[in-house]
N, C-alpha and C positions, 0 to 999 in steps of 0.2 A: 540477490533476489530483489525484484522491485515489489511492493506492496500494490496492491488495486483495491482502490477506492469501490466498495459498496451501495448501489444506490438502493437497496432493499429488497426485499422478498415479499411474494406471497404463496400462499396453500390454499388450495379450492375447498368450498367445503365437504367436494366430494373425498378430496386426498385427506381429509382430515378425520374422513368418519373413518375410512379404511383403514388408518392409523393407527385411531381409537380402537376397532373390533380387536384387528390384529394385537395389539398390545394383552386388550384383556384374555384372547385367546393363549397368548404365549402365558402370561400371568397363571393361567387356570391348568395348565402344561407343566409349567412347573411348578407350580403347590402339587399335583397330582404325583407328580416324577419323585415331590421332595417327601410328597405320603408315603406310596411306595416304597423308595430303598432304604432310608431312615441311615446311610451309611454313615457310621461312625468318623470314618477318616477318611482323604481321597483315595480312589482307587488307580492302583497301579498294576497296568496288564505289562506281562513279561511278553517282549518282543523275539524275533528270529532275525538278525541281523540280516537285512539284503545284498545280494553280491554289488558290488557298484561299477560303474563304467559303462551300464547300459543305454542305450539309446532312450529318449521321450515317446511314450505309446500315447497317440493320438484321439480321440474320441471325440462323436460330438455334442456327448448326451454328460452330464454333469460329473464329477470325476467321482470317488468315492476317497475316503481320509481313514490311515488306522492312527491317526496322532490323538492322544489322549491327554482331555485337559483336566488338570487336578484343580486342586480347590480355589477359591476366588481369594480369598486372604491374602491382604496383603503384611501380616506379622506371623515374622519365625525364626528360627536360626539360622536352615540352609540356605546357601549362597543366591538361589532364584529369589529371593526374597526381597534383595534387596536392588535399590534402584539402579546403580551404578556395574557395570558387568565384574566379575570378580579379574584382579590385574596376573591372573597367572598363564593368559594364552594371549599370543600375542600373532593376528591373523599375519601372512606376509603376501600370498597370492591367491588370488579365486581366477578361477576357469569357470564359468558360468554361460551355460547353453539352452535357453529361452525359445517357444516355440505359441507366440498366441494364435489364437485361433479368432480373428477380430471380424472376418466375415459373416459369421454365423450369426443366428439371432439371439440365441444364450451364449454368448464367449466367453471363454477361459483359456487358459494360459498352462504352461505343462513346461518345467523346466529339471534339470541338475544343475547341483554348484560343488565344485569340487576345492575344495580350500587346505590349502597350504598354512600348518602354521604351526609356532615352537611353542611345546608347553615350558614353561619357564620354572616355577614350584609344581612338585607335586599334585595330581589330583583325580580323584573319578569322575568328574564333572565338565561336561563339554556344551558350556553355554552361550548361546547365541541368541539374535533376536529371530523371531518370527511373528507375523501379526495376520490373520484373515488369508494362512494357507492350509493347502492341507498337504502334509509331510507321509509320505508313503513308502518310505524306505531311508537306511541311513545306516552308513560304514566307516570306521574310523581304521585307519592305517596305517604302521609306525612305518616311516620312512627310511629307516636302518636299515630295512629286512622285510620290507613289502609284507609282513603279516599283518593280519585282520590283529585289531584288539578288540575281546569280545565284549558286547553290548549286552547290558542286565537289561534295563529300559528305557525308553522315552518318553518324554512329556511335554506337553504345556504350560505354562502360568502364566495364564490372560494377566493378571494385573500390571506385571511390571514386561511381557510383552516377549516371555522368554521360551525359548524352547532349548528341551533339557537333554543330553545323552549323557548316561551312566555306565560306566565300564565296569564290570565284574573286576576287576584291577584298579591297581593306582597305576596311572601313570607316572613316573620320572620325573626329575627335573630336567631339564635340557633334552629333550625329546621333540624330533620334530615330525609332524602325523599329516594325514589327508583326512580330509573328513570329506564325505563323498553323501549328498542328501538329494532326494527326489522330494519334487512338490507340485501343486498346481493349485490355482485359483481361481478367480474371477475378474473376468474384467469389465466389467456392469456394476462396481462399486466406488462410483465416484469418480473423481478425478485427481486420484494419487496412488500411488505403487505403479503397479505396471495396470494401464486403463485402454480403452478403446473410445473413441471421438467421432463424431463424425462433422461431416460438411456438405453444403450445397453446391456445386459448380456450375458456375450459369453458362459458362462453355459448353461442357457434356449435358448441361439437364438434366442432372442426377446427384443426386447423395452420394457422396461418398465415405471410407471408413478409412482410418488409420489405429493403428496401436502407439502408444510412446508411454515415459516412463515418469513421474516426478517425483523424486524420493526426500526430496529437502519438508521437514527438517530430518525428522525421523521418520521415513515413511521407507527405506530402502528395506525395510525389515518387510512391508507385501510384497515386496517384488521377487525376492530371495533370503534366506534365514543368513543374517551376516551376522558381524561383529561391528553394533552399527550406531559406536559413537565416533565426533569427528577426529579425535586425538589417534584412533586406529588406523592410522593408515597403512595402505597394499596397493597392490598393484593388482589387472584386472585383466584377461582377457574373458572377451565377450563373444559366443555365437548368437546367431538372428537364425532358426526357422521359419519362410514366411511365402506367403504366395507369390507365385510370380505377376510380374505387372507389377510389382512395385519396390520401391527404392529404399534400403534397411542404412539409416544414417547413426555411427554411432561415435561415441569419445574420439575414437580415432579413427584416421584412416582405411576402410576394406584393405584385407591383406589378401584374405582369399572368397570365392564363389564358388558354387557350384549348385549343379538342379541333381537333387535327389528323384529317388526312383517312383515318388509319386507328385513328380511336377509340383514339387515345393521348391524353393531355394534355400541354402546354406549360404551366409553370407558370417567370417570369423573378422574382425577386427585384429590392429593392430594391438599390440601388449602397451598400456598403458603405465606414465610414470606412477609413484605412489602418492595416493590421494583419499578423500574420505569417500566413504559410501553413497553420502548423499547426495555426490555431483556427478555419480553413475548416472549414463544417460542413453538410451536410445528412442529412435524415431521409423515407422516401417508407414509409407505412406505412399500417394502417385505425384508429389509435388514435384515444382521442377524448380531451377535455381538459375540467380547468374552470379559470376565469379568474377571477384578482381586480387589483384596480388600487392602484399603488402611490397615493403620495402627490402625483407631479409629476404623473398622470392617467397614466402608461404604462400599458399591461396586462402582468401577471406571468401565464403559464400552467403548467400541469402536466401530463401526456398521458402515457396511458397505456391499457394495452389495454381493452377495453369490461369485461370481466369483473373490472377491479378499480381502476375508474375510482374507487369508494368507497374509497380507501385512500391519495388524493393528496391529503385536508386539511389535513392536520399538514403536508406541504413547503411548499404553498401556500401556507398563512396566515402561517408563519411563515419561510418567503421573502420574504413582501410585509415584514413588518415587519422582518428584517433589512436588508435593501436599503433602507427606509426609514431607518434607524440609521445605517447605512453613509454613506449618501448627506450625512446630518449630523454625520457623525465627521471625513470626509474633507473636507466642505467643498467637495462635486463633484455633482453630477447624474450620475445614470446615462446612458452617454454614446448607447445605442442606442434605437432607438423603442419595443423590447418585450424581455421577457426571458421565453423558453421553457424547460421544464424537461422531459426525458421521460427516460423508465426503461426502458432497453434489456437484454433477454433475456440477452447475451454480451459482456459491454462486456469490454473486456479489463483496464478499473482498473475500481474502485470506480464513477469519475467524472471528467469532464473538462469544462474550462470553457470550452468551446466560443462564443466571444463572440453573444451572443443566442440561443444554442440549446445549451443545457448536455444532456450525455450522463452518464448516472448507472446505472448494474447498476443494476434493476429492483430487487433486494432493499435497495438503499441508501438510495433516493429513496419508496418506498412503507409505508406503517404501520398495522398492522390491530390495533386495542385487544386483541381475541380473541386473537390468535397472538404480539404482539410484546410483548417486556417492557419493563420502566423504562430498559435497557440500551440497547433496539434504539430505543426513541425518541430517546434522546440520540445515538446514534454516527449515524441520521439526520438529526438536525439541526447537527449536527455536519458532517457532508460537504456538506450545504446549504450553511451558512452558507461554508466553505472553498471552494467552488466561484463560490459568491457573490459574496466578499472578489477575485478575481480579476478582477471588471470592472473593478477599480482598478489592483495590481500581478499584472501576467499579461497583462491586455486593454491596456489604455489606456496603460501602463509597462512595457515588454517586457523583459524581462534580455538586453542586447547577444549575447553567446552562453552557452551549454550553463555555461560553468564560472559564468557569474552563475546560474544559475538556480533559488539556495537566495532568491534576492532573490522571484521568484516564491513559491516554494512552504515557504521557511522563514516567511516573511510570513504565506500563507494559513493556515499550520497553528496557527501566532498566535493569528490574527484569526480562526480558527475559535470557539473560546474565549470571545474579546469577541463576539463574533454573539450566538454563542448567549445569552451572558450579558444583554447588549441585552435579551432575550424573556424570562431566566427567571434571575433573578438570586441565586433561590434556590437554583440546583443547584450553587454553586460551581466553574464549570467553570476558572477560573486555578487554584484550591486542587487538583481533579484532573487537570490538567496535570501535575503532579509525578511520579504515580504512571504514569499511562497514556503519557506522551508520554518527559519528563522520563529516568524511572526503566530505560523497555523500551532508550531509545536506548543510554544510557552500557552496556547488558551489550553490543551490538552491537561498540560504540568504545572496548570491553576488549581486544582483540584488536589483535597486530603484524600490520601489512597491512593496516589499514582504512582508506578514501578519507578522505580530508579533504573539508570542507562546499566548499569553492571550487576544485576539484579542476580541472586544465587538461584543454583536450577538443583533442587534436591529431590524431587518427587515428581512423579509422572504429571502431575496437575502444576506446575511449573513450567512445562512446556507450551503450554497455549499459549502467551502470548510473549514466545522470545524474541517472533519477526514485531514488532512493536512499532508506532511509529516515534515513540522514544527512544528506542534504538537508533532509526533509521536519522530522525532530524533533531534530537539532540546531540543524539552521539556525532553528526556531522558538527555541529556546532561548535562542539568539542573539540575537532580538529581543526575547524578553524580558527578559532580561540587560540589553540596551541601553535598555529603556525605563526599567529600574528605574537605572541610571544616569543617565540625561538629567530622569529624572523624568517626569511624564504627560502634564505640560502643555506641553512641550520636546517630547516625542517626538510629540503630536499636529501641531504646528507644522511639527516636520520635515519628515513625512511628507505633511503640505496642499503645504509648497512643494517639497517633491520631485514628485511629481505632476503638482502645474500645470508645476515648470519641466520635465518632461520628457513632457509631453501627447503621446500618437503616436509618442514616441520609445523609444530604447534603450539607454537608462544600463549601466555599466558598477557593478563592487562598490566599488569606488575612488569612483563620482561621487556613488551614494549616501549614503556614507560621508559624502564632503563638505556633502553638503548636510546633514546632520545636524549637524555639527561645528559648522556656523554659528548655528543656534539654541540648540548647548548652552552653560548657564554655569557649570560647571564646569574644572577643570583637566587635567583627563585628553585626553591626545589620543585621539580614538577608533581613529582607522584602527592607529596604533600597539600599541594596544592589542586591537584586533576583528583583526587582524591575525593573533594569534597561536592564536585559535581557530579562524580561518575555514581557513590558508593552512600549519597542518598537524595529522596524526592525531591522534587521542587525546585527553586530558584527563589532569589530576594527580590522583595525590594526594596531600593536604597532611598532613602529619603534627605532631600537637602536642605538643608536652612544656613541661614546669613545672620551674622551678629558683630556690628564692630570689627567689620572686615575681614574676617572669620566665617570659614566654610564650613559646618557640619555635614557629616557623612552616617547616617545610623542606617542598618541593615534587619529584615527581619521576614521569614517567610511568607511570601505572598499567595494567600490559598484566596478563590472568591467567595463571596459569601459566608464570610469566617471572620471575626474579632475577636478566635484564639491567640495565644501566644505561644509559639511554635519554637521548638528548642532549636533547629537548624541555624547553623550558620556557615558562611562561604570566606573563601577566598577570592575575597573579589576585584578583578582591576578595576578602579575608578579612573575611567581615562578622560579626559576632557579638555574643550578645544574653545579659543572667543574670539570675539572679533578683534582682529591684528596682531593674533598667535599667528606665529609662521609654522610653531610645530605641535604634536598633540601631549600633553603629558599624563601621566599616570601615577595615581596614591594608591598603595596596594591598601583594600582593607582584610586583614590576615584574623577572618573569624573573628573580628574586631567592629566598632566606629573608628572612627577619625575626623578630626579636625586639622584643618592649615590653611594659611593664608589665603583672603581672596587675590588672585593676580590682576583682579581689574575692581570697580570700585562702582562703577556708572554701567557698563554694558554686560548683554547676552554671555553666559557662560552655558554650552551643551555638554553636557555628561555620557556619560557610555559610546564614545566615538567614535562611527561606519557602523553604531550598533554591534560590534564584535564581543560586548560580553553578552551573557545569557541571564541577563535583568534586569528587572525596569525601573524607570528614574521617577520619581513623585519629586517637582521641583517647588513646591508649597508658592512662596509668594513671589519665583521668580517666572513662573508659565508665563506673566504677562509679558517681562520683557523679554522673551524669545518669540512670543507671538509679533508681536511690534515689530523686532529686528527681521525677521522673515518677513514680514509684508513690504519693510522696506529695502530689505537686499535678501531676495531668496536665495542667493549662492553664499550666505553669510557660512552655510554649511551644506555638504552633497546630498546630494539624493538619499542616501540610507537616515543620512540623517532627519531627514524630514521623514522619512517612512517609519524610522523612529517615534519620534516627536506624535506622529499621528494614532500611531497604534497606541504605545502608554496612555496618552490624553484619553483616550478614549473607554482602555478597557478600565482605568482607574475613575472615569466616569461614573461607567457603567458599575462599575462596582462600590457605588456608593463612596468615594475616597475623594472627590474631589467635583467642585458645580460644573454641570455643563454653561453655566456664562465661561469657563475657561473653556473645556474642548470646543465651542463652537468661536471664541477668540481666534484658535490655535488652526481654523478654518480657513483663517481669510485670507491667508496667503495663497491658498490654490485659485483665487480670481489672476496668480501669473505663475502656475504650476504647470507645466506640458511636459515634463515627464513621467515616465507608466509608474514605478517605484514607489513617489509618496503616494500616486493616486491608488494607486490598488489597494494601502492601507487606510486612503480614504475613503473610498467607497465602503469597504468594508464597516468603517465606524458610523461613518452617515448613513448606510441601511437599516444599522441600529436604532437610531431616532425613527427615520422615515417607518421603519417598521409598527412602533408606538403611536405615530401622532396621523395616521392616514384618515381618520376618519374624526377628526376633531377639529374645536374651528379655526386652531392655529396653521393647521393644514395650510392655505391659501401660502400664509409668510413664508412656509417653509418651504415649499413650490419653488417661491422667488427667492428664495436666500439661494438654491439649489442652482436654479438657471444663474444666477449671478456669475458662480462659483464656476461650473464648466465651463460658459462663455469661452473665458480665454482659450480654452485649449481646444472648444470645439468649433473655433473660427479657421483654423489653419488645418487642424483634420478634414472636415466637412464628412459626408458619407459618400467615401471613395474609397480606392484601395491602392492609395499611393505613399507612397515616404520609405523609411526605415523599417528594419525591423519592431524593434522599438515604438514608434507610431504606428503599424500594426497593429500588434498589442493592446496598446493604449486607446485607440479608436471604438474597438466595439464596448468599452468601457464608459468611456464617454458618450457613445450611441443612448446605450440603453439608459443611460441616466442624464442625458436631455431631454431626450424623448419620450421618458416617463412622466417626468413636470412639466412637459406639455411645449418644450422649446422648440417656438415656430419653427424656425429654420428646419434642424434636423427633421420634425415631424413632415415639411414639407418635398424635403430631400428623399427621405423613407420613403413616400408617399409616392414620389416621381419613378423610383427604382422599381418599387411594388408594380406599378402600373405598366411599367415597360414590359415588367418581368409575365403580367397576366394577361397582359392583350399582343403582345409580339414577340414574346417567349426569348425576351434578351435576359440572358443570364444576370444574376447577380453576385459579384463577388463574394470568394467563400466567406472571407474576413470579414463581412459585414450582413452574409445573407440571414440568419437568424434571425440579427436587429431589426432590418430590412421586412422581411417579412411577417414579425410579430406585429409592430406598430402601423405598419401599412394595412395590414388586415384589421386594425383597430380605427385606423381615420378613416377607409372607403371599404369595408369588406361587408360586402351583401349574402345575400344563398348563392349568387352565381361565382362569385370569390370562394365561396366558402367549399363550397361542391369542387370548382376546379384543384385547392388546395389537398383535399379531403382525396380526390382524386389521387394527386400525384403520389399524395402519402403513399397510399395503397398500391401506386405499381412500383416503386421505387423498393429495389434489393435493401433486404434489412443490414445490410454491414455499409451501406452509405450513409454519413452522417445525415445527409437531405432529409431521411424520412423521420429522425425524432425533432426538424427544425421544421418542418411541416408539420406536424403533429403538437408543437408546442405553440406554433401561431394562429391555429383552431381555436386556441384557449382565451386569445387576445380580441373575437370579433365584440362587436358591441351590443349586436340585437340579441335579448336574452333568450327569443327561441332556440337561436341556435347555439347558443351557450348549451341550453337544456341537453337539448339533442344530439350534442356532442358526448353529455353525461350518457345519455340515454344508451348511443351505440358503445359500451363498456359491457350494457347486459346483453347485447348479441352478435356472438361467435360471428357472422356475418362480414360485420363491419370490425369490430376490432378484436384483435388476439385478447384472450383474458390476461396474459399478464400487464398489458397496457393500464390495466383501472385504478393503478395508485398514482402512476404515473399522468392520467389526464387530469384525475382529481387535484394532482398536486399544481399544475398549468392552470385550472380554471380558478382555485380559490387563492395563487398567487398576482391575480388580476381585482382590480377595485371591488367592482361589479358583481366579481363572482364570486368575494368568499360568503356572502351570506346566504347567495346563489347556493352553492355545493352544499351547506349544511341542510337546507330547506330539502333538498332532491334526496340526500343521503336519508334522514328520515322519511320523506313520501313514498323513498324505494325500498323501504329497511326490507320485507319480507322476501323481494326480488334477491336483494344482497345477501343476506345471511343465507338464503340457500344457493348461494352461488360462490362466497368468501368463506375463507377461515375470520377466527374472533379478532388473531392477531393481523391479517390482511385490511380488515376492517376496521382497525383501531390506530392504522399506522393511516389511512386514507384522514380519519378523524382527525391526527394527531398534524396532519399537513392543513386541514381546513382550520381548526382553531388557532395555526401558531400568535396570529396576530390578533385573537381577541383580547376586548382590553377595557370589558366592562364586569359588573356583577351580575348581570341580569342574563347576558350570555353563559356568561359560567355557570350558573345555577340550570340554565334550559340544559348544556350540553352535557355536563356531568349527570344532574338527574336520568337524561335518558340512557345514559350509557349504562349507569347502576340500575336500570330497570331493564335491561337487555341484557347486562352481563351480570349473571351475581355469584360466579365462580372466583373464587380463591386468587387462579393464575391472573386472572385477565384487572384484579383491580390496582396492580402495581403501574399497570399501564395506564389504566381511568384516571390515577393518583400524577401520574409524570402531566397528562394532560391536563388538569386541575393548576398543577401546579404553573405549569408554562402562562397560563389565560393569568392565575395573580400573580406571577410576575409582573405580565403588562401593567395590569391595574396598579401595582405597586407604584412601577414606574413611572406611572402618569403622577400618580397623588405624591410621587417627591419632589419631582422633576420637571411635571409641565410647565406651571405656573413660571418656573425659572427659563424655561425654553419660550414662551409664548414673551415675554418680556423682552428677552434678548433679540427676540426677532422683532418688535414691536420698536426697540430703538437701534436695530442696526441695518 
């Protein structure tokens, strides 16, 4: 599964009252309900067991439910009680035949599952999951002698998500039964279990509707009452009831068709290998696909809507050849007959690896030359290939449960990496791991209270956040760490006979572990050692000093904003590399410090080498001489290394650990940096300054330190759309951060593209049109610019990038009318969708001019807004216009008013995060200016 990033919410304040009524309405329903029956204990209605094997009765008025939910409690003795399913049934095969109803205006869904499985101990108890169905019949079966075994009753228990059948009998030990259940539900609840979606077609000019299914993590339980943890695994045949005109895509290959007698279709899938519930998957839609075939002759397809059927080459083609790479990395065949790829409208991740029918947000999986950049092609193939890498660990290698499941998704995020690099070896994708994966997690696993990568899942409230992105980008980290440990050739071996030995099955982080240990030849215990990153928070950091030619090495949890002392400690490689080392070497520190020899005496030593451990180096009085050694031979170390280098300096800055006269030392080297790698961890740390010092009078120096600084690299870029990948990347990087300090050149280049683009409608490269377009509308953009822009927004399909880079360069013009009036059209449906209004707020008060702009108009419009926003829509808009305040006198106007507009309970944790954010800066400034205005003053 790939995570998607959030850019926020809002709630109208009409959604909001309705919320409110309705809440108190149910609240006063049930006090009345709970007057009324005063029931002592739940109630249990004795049921009449239903014959099973019947067909789905269709309807298209809402269904009716005789499933009865007992008490809400989650403490008791009986087995529903507790969280984990009881281990005495052990499912083997479901037959499950599904019938949504996705056309209608109220849909729902009408299915049987008929399941196969051995009771192993004794019991009366036939428990399974169920969640938001309603259960209408249920027949359990002994398979000896096709007799009914008779059913006392059935039930619910919402808490832990269970639905219950009780046999007037024990059943046996080694008994093997059917259980045979009717259900139905809803498909207007969200976008998980079995849901309905729809879409726009600009071909047909029309809406249209699909049903599909997402059941990761635990959601297979709406879809169908299973047995529905990952370690259960069965095997699945699946029917589709479904209109005709459209195409039922599921796990596996169509086995059989046919049109039933009211012009429905019956469309049964092949019988699938055994696998977990939650990568059950089907698709009932009008898309269409194209096909190519891997190497073993499978077909690989990609499907998508008619109207942008041209935009699935790049998955395609470079699906087939990952999958082909994979298949010879691993030393496995792909283990299903086909492998489907389609782009869903509303996925609720990125993507998910749906064993032979992978489910991908439509924006993730599709690539239009025109509209996508150098960016959006790699972080596409990127999700590919991670979605890919799961037919191995994820499909075929299931994580025993939820607390293994960095084993799934720290792996894919890996081997996303190697995929892609498989295809295109030139983009360096291990070297931008550092920055993108690497660098984003450790600010996350700054913080006291953050999960660890193997985190135990004992309680329903444990599963929210298993899909983590500590999971996702530590736990890679972790495999990368471990490979560069075992070495390449060790860690491929590993992972062939981890595989094979665990084919269909459910390894545990322990067995993995094991099986690695036996192919490495080294002396390191692993698990001893993987132990102490996987099984708690945080990471170190290592701090070095020098004494009489003597290294010190001291270690100690790195939390921000913290001068506790934190009991953790690591296994940590100390690797490090200097000028005229030929090779890198490594001090283990084992939970420990250490000291040893310096190997050099006069020069540059770097610590933590290609950045492959997961912690950061504080080099106390040596930061000067690697700043020095870098300005004079920046290859002194690679690219990670310096992206290194730039991220520590800086968040150790930032964190009060060390003067900015060092991180802005540790700068100068990028006046001959022209690789993307350190630069993405520089801009990152120089936005952090530029953010504090915009409107104060050292401003001016900081301009010019800035243009200094990109110069080099934006001499040979220029604003064009040529070179490498690589300089791709790196160019609109450097755009936006010349051209925001005002660097003639670029500004004038902008300026020229802008112009061409508005008076002779010559396109602008995608890779630079953004840039292009924000800062050009900011040097010559009038009402007639403004209007044609404003314009195009508006006719341009919302699923082309065009229209939020239109939208975002509105933000950029200079005359503050129509700054205003940009605000303005937010409050009329007209001119802009309302969920637009966080989003333009966030564009105008990320521009000089406009953040004091936005706050001024926010309150002149308060009454317009509050009846037209929720508290929290309005507080997140607040919370974009203040980031960068960075006085007391603003702090005081903006908090005051917000505590005079909001004085409820909920809404002041928010007022309080904004408070805080605004004395941050001011903090900022009173430690750190004086030190920053100085350095610029003599450098």
């Amino acid at each position: 599964m790939t995570l998607e990033s959030k850019p926020g919410f809002y709630v109208t304040k009409r959604n909001a009252v309705i919320i409110i009524v309705l809440f108190a309405l149910i609240i006063t329903g049930v006090g009345l309900l709970a007057g009324l029956t005063r029931a002592p204990c739940p109630k249990i209605v004795q049921v009449t067991p239903a014959p099973g094997g019947g067909g789905i009765q269709s309807t298209t008025t809402a269904p009716s439910s005789t499933t009865i939910t007992i008490s809400q409690t989650t403490i008791g003795p009986e087995p529903w009680y507790q969280f984990r399913l009881p281990k005495n049934i052990i499912p083997l095969h479901y037959n499950l035949l599904v019938r949504p109803d996705f056309e209608a205006s109220e849909a729902w869904f009408w299915g049987n599952v008929s399941i196969q499985a051995t009771v192993t101990l004794e019991t009366k108890y036939i428990i399974m999951h169920c969640k938001e169905l309603n259960i209408t019949s249920a027949r359990v079966t002994n398979n000896a002698n096709t007799d009914d075994i008779p059913i006392s009753k059935r039930f619910e228990h919402k808490p832990m998500e269970f639905c219950v059948i009780e046999t007037t009998t024990l059943i046996p030990g080694d008994t093997n039964i059917t259980v045979d259940v009717e259900f139905n539900g809803s498909l207007d609840k969200g976008n998980s279990g079995i849901y309905k979606s729809e879409y726009f077609n600009t071909d047909l000019n029309s809406t249209r509707s699909l049903a599909m299914t997402q059941f990761a993590s635990t959601d297979a339980r709406k879809g169908f009452p299973c047995f529905d943890e990952p370690q259960l695994k069965a095997t699945f045949t699946v029917s589709l009831q479904y209109p005709t005109g459209y195409v039922a895509l599921g796990n596996m290959p169509n086995k059989t068709s046919r049109i039933l007698a009211d012009n429905m279709m019956e469309t049964t899938f092949e019988r699938t290998p055994s696998m977990s519930t939650y990568l059950v998957c089907f698709v009932i839609s009008d898309f269409h696909y194209k096909e190519a075939t891997l190497k073993s002759g499978k077909p690989i397809r990609v499907w998508a809507p008619s109207d942008r059927i041209r935009e699935v080459d790049l998955s395609l083609e470079t699906g087939k050849n990952i999958t082909d790479w994979y298949e010879s990395y691993f030393n496995m065949s792909y283990h299903l007959p086909k492998i489907d790829m389609i782009g869903i409208p509303d996925l609720p991740f990125g993507a998910m690896e749906n064993w032979g029918l992978i489910t991908y947000r439509v924006t993730r999986l599709l690539y239009n030359e025109e509209q996508n950049t150098a960016r959006d092609k790699q972080s596409t193939l990127a999700v590919v290939a991670h979605e890919l890498a799961h037919n191995y660990v994820g499909n075929v290698v299931t994580a025993a449960w939820w607390e293994d499941i960095w084993l799934n998704e720290g792996f894919a995020t890996f081997f996303e990496n190697k995929g892609v690099l498989s295809v295109f070896p030139e983009w360096e994708m291990l070297e931008q791991f550092v920055p993108r994966s690497l660098h984003t997690i450790m600010e996350s696993d700054s913080f006291d209270g953050v999960r660890m990568i193997a985190k135990p899942v004992t309680d329903p409230a444990g599963l929210r956040d298993v899909y983590s992105g500590i999971v996702y980008r530590k736990g890679g980290s972790m495999m990368r760490l471990l490979e560069q440990l075992m070495g390449e050739t060790d860690f491929i071996r590993g992972m062939q006979n981890y595989l094979k030995k665990f084919e269909y099955g459910n390894p545990t982080t322990d067995q993995f572990i094991s099986e690695m240990q036996q192919v490495y030849n080294g002396n390191i215990e692993i698990k001893t050692m993987l132990d102490t990153w996987l099984r708690q928070s945080g990471h170190p950091l290592v701090t070095i000093t020098t004494k009489d030619n003597m290294i010190s090495a001291s270690q100690r949890r790195f939390v921000k904003n913290s001068n506790d002392t934190f009991s953790e400690k690591w296994y940590v490689p100390l690797s490090y590399t200097y000028v005229g080392g030929s090779t890198t070497h490594t001090v283990w520190m084992n939970i420990t410090d250490v000291s040893f020899p310096s190997p050099v005496t006069d020069q540059a030593i770097k610590f933590n080498s290609q950045n492959l451990g997961f912690y950061r180096v504080d080099y106390t009085s040596l930061w000067q001489r690697l700043a020095t050694t870098l300005q004079n031979n920046i290859n002194f170390v690679p690219a990670t290394d310096r992206s290194n280098l730039l991220d520590d300096v800086f968040v150790l800055a930032l964190d009060n650990r060390l003067s900015y006269n060092v991180a802005l030392e540790m700068t100068k080297f990028l006046r001959n940096e022209v690789h993307y790698v350190p630069w993405l961890s520089a801009i990152k740390g120089l936005n952090q300054v530029e953010s504090k010092l915009w409107n104060r009078k050292s401003y001016g120096n900081w301009r010019t330190h800035l243009r200094g600084l990109s110069r080099e690299a934006m001499t040979p870029l220029q604003v064009t759309d040529t070179g490498s990948h690589l300089n791709r990347l790196l160019r609109p990087l450097v755009i936006q951060q010349s051209c925001w300090v005002g660097d003639p050149d670029c500004l004038t280049n902008s300026t020229r593209l802008f112009l061409d683009f508005i008076n002779q409608n010559i396109s602008i490269p995608a890779n630079v049109r953004a840039e292009v377009l924000k800062f050009g509308m900011q040097q010559v953009g009038g009402e007639k610019e403004w209007d044609q822009v404003f314009h195009l927004y508006k006719t341009t399909s919302s699923f082309l990038n065009d229209k939020l880079r239109y939208l975002e360069s509105l933000a950029y013009v200079r005359e503050r009318w129509l700054k205003s009036r940009f605000l303005d059209y937010t409050l009329d449906d007209s001119k802009l969708p309302i969920g637009e209004f966080t989003r333009v707020v966030r564009y105008v008060s990320a521009t000089h001019a406009g953040r004091r702009m936005a706050w001024d108009w926010v309150r002149q419009n308060w009454d317009a807004l509050i009846d037209r926003f929720s508290s929290s829509t309005l507080l997140t808009a607040v919370s974009y216009i203040s980031a960068t305040y960075n006085n007391q006198l603003i702090h005081d106007e903006v908090v005051s008013f917000l505590q005079d507009k909001f004085n409820d309970v909920d809404m002041s944790s928010r007022i309080q995060s904004i408070s805080n954010t605004i004395q941050s800066n001011i903090q900022w400034l009173e430690r750190h200016e004086n030190t920053v205005q100085n350095w610029l003053e003599n450098n």
